[in-house]
RODO-2510 file (C-alpha; in nm, 4 decimals, decimal comma):
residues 306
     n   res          X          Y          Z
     1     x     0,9530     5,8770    -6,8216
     2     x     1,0382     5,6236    -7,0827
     3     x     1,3502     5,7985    -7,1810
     4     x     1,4165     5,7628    -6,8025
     5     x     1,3200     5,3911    -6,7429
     6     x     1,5263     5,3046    -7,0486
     7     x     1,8792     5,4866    -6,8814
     8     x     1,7698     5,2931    -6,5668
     9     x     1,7638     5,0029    -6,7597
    10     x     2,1375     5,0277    -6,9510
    11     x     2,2637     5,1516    -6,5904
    12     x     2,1260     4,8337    -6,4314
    13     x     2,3134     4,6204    -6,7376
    14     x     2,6482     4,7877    -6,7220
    15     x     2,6216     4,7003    -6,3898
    16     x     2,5366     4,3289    -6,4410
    17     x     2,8157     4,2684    -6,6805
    18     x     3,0430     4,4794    -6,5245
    19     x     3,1096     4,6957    -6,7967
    20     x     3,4573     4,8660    -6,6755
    21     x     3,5976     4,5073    -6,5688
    22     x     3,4737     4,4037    -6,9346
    23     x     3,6189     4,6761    -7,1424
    24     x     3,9425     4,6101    -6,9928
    25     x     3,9449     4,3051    -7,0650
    26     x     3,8528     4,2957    -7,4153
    27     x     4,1925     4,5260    -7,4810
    28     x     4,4467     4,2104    -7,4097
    29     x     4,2799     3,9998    -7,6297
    30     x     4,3077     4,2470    -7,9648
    31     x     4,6591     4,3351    -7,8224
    32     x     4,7723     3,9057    -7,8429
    33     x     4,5768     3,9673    -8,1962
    34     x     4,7985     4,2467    -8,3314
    35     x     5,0996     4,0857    -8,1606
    36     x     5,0526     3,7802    -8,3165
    37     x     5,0323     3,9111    -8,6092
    38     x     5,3550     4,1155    -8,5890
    39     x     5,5633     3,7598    -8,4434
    40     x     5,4608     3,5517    -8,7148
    41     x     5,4645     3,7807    -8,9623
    42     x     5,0831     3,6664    -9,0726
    43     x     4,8915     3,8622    -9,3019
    44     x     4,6030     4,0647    -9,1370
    45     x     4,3717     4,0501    -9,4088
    46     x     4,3409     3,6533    -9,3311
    47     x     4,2680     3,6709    -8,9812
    48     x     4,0439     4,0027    -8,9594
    49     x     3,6975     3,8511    -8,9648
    50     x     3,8031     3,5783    -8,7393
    51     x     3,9177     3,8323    -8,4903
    52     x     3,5969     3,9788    -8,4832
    53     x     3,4337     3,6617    -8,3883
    54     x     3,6556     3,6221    -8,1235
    55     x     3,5979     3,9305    -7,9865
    56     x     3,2183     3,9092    -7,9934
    57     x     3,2375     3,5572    -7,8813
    58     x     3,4543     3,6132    -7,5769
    59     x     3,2961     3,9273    -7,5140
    60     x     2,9931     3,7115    -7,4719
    61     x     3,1615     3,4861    -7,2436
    62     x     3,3186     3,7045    -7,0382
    63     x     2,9718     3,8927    -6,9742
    64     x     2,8195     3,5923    -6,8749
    65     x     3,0837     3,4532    -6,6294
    66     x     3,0418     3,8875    -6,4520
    67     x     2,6413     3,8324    -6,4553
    68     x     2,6839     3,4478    -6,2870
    69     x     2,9430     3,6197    -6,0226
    70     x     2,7152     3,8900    -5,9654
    71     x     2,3694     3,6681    -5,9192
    72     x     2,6680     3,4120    -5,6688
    73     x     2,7356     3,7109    -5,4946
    74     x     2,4234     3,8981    -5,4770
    75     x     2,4205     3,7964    -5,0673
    76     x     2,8048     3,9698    -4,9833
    77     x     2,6899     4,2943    -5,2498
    78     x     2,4577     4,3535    -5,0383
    79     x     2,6943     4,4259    -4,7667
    80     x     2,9474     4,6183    -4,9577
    81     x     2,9046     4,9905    -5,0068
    82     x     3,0505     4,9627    -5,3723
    83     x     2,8227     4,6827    -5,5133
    84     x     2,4611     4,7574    -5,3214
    85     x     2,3467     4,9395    -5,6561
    86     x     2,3829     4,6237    -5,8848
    87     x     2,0333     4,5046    -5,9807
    88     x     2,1215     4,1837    -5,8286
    89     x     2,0824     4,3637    -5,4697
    90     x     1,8269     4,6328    -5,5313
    91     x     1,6121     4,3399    -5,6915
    92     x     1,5299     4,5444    -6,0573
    93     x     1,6185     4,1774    -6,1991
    94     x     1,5589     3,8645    -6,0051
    95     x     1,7954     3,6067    -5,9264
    96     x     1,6219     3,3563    -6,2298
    97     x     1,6538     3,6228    -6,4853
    98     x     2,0304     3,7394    -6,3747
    99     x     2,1402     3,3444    -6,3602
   100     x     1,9777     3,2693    -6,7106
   101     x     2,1070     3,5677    -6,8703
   102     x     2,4637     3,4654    -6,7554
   103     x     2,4078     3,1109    -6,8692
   104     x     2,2306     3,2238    -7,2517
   105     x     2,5188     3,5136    -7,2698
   106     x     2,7920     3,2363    -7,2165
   107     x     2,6797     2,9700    -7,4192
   108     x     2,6489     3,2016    -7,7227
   109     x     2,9576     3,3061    -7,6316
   110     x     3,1257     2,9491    -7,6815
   111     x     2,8955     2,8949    -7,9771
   112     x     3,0883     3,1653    -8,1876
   113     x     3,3928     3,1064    -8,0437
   114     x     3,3662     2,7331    -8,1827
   115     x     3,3516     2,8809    -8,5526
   116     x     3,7521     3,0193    -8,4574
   117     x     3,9292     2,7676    -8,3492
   118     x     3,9649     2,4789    -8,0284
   119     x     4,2370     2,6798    -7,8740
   120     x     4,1317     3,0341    -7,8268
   121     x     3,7714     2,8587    -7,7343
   122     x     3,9900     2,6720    -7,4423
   123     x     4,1626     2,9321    -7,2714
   124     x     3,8357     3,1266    -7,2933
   125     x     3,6585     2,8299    -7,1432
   126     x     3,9505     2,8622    -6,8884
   127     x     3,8862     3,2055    -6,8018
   128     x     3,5302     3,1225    -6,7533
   129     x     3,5825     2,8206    -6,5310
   130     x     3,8669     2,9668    -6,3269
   131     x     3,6546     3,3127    -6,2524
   132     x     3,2981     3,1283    -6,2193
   133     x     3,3645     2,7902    -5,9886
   134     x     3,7436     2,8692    -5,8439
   135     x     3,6922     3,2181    -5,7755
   136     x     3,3428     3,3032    -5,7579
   137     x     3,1726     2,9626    -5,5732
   138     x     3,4899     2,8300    -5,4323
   139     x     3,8075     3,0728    -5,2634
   140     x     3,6493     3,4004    -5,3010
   141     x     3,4813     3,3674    -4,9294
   142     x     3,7838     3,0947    -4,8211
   143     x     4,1684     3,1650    -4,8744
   144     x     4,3111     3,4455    -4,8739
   145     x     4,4486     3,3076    -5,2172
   146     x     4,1198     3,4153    -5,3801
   147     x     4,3807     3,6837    -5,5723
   148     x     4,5814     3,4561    -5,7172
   149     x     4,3781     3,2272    -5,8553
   150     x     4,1259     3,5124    -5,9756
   151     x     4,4251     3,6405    -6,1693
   152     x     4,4320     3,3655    -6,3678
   153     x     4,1114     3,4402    -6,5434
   154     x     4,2108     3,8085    -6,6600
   155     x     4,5263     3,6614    -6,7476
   156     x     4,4480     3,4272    -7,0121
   157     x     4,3316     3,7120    -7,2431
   158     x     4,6339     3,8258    -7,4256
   159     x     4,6241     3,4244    -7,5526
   160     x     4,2570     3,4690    -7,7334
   161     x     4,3697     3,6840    -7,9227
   162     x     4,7152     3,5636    -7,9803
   163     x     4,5406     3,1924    -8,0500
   164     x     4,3091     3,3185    -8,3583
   165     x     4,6736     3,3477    -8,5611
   166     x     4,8917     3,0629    -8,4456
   167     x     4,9392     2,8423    -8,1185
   168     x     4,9878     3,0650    -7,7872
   169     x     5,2372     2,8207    -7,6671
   170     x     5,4965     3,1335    -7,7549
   171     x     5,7500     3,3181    -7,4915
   172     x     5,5591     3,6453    -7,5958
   173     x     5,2674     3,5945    -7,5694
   174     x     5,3194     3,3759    -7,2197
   175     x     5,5147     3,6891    -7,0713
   176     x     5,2496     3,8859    -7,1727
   177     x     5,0373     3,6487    -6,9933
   178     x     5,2603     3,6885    -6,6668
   179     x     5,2475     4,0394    -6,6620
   180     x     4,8606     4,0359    -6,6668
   181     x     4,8938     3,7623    -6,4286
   182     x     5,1436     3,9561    -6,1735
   183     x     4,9555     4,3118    -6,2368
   184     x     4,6433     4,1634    -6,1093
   185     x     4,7664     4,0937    -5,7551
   186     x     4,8908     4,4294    -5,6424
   187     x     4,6255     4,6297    -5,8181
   188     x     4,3558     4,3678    -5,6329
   189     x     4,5453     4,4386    -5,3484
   190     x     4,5223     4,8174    -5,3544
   191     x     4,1550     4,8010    -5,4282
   192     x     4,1550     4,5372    -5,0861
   193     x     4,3472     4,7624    -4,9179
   194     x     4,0673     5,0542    -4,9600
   195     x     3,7851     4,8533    -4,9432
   196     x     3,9186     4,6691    -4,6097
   197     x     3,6208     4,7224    -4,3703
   198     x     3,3638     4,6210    -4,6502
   199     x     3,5121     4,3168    -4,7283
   200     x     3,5733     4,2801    -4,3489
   201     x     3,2091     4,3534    -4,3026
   202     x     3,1127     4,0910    -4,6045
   203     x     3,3068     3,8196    -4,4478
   204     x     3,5547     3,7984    -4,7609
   205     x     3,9061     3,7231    -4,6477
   206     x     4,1216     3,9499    -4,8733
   207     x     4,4909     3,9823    -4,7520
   208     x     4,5091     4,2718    -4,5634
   209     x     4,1403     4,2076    -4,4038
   210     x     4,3030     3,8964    -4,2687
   211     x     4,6775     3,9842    -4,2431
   212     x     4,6498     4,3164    -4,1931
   213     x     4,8371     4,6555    -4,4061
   214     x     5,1811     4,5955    -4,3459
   215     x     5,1879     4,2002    -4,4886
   216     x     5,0010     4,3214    -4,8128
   217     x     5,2301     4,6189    -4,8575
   218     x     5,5272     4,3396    -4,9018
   219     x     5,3236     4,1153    -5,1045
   220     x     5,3056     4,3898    -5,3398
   221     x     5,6277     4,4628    -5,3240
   222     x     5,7242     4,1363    -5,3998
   223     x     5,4642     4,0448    -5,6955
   224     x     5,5382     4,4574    -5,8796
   225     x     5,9522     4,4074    -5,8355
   226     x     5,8330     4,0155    -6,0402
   227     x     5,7450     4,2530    -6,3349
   228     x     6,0851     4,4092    -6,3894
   229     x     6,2361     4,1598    -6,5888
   230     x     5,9582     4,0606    -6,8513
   231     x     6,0122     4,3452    -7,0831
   232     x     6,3644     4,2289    -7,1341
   233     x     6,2333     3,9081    -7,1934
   234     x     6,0124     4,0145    -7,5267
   235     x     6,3265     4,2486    -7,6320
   236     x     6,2600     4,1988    -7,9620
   237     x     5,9467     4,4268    -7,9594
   238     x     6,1987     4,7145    -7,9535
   239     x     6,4233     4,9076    -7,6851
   240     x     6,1683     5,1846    -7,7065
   241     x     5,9074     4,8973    -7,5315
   242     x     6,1746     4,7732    -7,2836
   243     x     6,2731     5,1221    -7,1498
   244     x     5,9363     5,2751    -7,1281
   245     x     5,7731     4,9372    -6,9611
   246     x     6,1293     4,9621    -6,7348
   247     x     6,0426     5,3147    -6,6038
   248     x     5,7145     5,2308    -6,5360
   249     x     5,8251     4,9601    -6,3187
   250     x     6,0632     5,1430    -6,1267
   251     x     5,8550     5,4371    -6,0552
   252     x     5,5892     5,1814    -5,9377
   253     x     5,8286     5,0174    -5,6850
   254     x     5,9020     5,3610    -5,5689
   255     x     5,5487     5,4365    -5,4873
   256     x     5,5244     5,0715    -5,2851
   257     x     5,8279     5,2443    -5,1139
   258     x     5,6715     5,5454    -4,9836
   259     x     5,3840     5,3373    -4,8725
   260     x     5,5807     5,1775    -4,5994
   261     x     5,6537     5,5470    -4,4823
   262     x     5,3223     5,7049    -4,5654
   263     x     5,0824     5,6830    -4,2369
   264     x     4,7553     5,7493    -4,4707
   265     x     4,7688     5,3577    -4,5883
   266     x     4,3987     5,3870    -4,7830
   267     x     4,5164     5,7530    -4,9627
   268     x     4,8296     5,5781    -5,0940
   269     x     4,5922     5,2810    -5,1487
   270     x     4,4055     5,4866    -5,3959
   271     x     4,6968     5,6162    -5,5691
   272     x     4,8183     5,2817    -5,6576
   273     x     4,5089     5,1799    -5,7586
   274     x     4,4908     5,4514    -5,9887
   275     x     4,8560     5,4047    -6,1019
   276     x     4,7787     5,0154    -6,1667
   277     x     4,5128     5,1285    -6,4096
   278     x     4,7271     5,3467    -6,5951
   279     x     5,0128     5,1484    -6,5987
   280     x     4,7776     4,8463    -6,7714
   281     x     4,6506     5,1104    -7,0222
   282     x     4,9944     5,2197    -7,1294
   283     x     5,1530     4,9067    -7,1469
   284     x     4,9236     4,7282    -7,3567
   285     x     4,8452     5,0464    -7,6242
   286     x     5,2534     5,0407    -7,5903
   287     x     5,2320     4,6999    -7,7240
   288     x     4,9771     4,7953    -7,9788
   289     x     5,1541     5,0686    -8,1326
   290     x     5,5032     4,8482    -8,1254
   291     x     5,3396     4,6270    -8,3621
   292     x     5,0782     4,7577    -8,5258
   293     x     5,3029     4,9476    -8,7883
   294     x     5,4586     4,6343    -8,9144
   295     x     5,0696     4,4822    -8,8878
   296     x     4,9093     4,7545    -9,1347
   297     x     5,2239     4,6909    -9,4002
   298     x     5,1696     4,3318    -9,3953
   299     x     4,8022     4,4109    -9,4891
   300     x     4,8994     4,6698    -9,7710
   301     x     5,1515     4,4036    -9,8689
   302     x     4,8327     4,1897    -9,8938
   303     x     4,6909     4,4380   -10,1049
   304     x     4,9665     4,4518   -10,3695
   305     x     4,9758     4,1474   -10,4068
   306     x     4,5747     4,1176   -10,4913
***
């Protein structure tokens, strides 16, 4: 029984934090790490602990801006098949407990993020304020816009990370910060797409709840033929990069194609939802393993010269 109460009790937290949404976000920000390191040519061994710190402290932040958005949202989770199971609806935590656990997670978040440096703290604080009050409390039940400026948040990852070796103010590390930025969109959109009569039924005016299939489809035509060009503008990561992150782009257009063919909209909703996952995945352990070579020999070199 305790074993049991103990599972309910980690199920109830992933859920709280949002542990999927978290994971994936935690992968950007050692990805700007390791790319950072590969640009400037830093030496790892000078920057590891305070990449750990970062981690844990935006890790911490990040949690807490989920838990805020799920105690904001508890009333429209209710209402949506996909979200009735978070504690915040079935009532295993109560609203006090979910909205001080958010606030305590974030604050200790910012505390250790204060012993890295002013600039990865501020795009985290960024992250946090555009996901908490301009998503969450502000256009999430308004504009259809609510994408956009939810992207923003996911987006500003890649720039932790890049921001605990040197400024972020860099043209890779901002295109990598576009192409989170555009990915967001169609892979919201997909999810949207699928979800349509919930968030219909919630009151939450996503793009295709409120402009119907066909107007989404060309959004996300628009914002996935946007990503074409930004591997050619980090070129120096390799050809092997440009060409793999090129096909990937192409095949996705393709399969935006057949969706303005394909009469089973939600079934070729799913597949692009499960193609936008996959394509985030490979891109960014792409990026990893671009630059993580030249990473590990500056931190031998480091070695040598101990």
């Amino acid at each position: 029984m305790l074993r049991k109460k103990q599972a309910n009790f980690l199920d109830d937290i992933k859920l709280l934090i949002k542990f999927n949404v978290l994971a994936a976000n935690v992968l950007p920000v050692i990805t700007g790490f390791v790319l950072a390191i590969y640009i400037t040519n830093a030496r790892f061994l000078d920057y590891w602990f305070l990449c750990i710190l970062v981690l844990i402290g935006s890790t911490f932040v990040m949690a807490g801006a989920l838990i805020i958005n799920n105690w904001y949202d508890a009333d429209i989770d209710s209402k949506m098949e996909r979200t009735k199971k978070r504690p915040t609806v079935t009532g295993h935590f109560t609203d006090k407990n979910v909205l001080t656990l958010g606030i305590g997670t974030t604050a200790c978040g910012f505390i250790i993020l204060l012993a890295v440096n002013l600039e990865a703290s501020l795009y985290v604080f960024i992250g946090w304020f555009t996901y908490v009050v301009l998503y969450t409390m502000w256009s999430k039940r308004k504009y259809t816009l609510n994408t956009i400026i939810g992207s923003i948040s996911g987006a500003v990852t890649p720039l932790i990370g890049w921001a605990v070796v040197d400024s972020a103010v860099h043209p890779v590390s901002l295109t990598v910060f576009l192409l989170l930025f555009i990915w967001q969109v169609p892979h919201t959109f997909a999810i949207a797409i699928k979800r349509s009569e919930e968030y219909r039924a919630a009151g939450i005016p996503m793009l295709p709840v409120v402009y119907g299939f066909e107007m989404t489809k060309r959004q996300m035509f628009v914002y996935i033929t946007c990503l074409l060009p930004l591997p050619f503008l980090i070129a120096q990561l390799g050809a092997l990069f440009v060409v793999i992150a090129t096909i990937f782009n192409i095949a996705w257009i393709v399969l935006v194609m057949i969706g303005f063919r394909m009469k089973n909209v939600r079934k070729w909703a799913q597949w692009n939802f499960l193609y936008s996952v996959n394509y985030l995945l490979i891109i960014f352990i792409l990026l990893i393993l671009v630059a993580f070579p030249v990473s590990l020999y500056q931190m031998t070199r480091r070695y040598e010269s101990i």
